[in-house]
Biotite code that builds the C-alpha atoms (Angstrom):
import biotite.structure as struc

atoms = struc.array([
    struc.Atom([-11.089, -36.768, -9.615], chain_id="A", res_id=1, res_name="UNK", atom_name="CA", element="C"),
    struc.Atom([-9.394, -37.427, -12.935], chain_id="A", res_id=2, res_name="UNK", atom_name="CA", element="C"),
    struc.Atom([-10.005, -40.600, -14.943], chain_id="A", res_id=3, res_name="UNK", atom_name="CA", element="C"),
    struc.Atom([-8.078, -42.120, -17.157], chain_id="A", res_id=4, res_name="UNK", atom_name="CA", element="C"),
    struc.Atom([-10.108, -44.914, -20.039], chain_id="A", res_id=5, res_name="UNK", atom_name="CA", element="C"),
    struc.Atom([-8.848, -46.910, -22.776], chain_id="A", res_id=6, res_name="UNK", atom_name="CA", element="C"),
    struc.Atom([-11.076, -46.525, -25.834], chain_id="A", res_id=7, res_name="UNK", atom_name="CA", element="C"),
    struc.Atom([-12.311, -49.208, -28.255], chain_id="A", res_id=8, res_name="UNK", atom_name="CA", element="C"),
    struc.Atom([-13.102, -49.127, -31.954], chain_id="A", res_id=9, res_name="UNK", atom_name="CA", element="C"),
    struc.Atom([-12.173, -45.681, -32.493], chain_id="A", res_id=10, res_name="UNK", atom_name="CA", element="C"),
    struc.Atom([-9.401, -43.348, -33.773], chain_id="A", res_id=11, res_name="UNK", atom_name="CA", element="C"),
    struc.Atom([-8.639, -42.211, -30.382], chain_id="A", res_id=12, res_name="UNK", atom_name="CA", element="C"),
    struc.Atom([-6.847, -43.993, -28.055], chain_id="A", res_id=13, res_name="UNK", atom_name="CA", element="C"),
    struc.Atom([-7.504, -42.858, -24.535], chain_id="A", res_id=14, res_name="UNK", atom_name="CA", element="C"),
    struc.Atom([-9.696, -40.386, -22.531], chain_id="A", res_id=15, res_name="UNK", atom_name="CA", element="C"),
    struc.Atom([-8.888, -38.458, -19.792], chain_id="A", res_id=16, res_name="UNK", atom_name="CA", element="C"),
    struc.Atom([-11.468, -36.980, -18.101], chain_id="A", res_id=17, res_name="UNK", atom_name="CA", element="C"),
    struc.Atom([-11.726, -34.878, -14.823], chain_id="A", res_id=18, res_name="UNK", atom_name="CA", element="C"),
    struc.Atom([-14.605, -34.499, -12.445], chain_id="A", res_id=19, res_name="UNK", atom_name="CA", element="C"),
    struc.Atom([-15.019, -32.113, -9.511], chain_id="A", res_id=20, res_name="UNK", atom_name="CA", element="C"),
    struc.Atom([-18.615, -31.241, -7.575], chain_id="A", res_id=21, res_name="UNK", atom_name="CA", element="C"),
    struc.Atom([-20.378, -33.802, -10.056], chain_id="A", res_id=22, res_name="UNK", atom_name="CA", element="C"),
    struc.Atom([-19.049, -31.699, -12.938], chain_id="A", res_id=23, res_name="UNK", atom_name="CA", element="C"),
    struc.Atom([-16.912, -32.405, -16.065], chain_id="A", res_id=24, res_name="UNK", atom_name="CA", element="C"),
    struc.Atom([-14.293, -30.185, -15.602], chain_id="A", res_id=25, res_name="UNK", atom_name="CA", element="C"),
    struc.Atom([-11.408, -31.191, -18.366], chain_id="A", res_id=26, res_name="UNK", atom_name="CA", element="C"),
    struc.Atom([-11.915, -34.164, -21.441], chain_id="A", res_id=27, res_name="UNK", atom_name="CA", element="C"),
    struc.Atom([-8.741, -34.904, -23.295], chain_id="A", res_id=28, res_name="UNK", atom_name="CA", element="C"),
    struc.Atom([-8.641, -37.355, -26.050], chain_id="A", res_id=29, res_name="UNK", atom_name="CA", element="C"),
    struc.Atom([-5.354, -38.822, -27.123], chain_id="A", res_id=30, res_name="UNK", atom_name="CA", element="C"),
    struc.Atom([-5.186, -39.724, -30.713], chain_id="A", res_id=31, res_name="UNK", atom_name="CA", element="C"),
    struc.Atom([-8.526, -39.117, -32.955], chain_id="A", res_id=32, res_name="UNK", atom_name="CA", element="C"),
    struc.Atom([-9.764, -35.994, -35.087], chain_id="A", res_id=33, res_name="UNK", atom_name="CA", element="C"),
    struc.Atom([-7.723, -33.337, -32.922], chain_id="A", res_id=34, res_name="UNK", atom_name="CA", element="C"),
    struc.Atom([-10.158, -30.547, -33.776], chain_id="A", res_id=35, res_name="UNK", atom_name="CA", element="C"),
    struc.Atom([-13.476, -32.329, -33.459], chain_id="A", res_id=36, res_name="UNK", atom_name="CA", element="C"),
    struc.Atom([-12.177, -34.342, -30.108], chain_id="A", res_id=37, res_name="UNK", atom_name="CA", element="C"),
    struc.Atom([-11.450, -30.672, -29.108], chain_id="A", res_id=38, res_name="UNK", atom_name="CA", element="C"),
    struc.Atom([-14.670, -29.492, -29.648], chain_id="A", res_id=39, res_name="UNK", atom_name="CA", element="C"),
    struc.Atom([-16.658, -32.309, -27.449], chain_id="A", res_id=40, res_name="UNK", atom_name="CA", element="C"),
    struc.Atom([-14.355, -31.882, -24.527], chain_id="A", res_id=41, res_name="UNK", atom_name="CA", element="C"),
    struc.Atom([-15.009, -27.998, -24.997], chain_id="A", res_id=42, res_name="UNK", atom_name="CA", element="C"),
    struc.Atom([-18.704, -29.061, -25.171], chain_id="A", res_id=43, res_name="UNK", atom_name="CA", element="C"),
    struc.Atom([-19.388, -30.792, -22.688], chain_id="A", res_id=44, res_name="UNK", atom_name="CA", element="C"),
    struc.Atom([-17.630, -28.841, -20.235], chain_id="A", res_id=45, res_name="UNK", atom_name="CA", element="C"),
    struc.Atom([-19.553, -28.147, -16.740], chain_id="A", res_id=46, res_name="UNK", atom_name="CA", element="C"),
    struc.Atom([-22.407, -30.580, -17.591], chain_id="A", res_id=47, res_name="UNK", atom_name="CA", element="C"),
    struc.Atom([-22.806, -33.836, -15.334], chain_id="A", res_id=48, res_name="UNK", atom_name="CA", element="C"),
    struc.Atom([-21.708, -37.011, -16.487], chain_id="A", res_id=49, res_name="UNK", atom_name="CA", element="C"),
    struc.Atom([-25.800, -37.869, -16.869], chain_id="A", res_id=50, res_name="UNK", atom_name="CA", element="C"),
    struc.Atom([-25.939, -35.027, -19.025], chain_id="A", res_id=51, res_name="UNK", atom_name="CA", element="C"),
    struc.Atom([-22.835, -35.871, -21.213], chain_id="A", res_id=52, res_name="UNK", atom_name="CA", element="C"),
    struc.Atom([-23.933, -39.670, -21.393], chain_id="A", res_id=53, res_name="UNK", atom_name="CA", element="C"),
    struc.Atom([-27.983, -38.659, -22.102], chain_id="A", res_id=54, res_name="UNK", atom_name="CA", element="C"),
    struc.Atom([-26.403, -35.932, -25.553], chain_id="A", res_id=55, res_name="UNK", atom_name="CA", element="C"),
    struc.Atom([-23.380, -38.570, -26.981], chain_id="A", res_id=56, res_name="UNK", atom_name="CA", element="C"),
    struc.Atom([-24.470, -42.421, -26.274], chain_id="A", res_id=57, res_name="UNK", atom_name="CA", element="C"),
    struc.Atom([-25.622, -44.641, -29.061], chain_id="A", res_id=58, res_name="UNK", atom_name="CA", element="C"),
    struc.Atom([-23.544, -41.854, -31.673], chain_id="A", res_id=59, res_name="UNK", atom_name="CA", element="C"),
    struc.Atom([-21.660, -43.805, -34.346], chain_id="A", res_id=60, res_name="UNK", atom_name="CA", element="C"),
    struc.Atom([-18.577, -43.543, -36.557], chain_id="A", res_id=61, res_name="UNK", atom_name="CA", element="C"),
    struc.Atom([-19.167, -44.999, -40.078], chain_id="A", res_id=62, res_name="UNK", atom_name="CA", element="C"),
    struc.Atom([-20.074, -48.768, -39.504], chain_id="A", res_id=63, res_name="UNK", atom_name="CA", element="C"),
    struc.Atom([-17.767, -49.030, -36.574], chain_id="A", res_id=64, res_name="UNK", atom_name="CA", element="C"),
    struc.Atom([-20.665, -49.318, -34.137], chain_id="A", res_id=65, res_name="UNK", atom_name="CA", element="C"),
    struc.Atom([-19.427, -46.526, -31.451], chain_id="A", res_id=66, res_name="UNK", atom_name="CA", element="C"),
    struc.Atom([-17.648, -43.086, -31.984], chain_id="A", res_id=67, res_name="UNK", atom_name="CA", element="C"),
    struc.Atom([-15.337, -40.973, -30.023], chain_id="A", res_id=68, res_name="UNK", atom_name="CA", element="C"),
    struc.Atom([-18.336, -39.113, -28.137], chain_id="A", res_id=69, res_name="UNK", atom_name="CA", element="C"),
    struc.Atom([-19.634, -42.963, -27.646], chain_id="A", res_id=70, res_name="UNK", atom_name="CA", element="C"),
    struc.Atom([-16.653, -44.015, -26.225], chain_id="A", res_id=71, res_name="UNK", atom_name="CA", element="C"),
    struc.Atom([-17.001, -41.152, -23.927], chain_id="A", res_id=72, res_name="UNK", atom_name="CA", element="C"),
    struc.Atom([-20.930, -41.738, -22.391], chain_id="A", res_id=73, res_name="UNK", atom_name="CA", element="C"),
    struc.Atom([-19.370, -45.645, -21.962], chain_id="A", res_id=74, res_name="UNK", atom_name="CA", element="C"),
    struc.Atom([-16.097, -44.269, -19.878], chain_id="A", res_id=75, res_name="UNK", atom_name="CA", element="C"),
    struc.Atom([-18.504, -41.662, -18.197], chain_id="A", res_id=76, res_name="UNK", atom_name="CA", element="C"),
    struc.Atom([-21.038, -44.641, -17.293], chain_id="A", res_id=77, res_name="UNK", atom_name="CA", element="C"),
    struc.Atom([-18.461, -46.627, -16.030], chain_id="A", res_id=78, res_name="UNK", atom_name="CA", element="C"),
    struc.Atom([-16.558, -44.174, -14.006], chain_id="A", res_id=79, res_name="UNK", atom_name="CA", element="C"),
    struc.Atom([-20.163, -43.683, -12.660], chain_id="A", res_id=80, res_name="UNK", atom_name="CA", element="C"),
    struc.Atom([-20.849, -47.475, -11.744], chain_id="A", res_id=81, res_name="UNK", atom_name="CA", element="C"),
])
């Protein structure tokens, strides 16, 4: 299944993510730190999402309260609900 979430308080813009056999196949960001958004998605390739969201919740940016890999536990949780 792919997934498509809108991002809030960070560089990046949107995350698309793709799931297959409980998996994360494929994260995109679109906008952001190009290498370092490159980087997670290479990451957290074939983990579950409980994985993913357990390593990159509660990380922050500056004082901006969330992050990129934040923003991607939240769409991860919520794709989950």
């Amino acid at each position: 299944m792919k997934y498509t979430y809108n991002t809030s308080g960070t560089c990046s813009r949107t995350i698309n993510i793709e799931i297959e056999n409980d998996k994360v196949v494929d994260v995109k960001f679109v906008g952001g730190c190009s290498g370092n958004l490159q980087g997670i998605g290479a990451l957290v390739k074939g983990l579950t999402p409980e994985e993913v969201i357990a390593r990159l919740e509660g990380i922050q940016c500056g004082m901006k309260g969330t992050s990129c890999p934040d923003q991607l536990a939240q769409a991860l949780k919520e794709i989950r609900k």
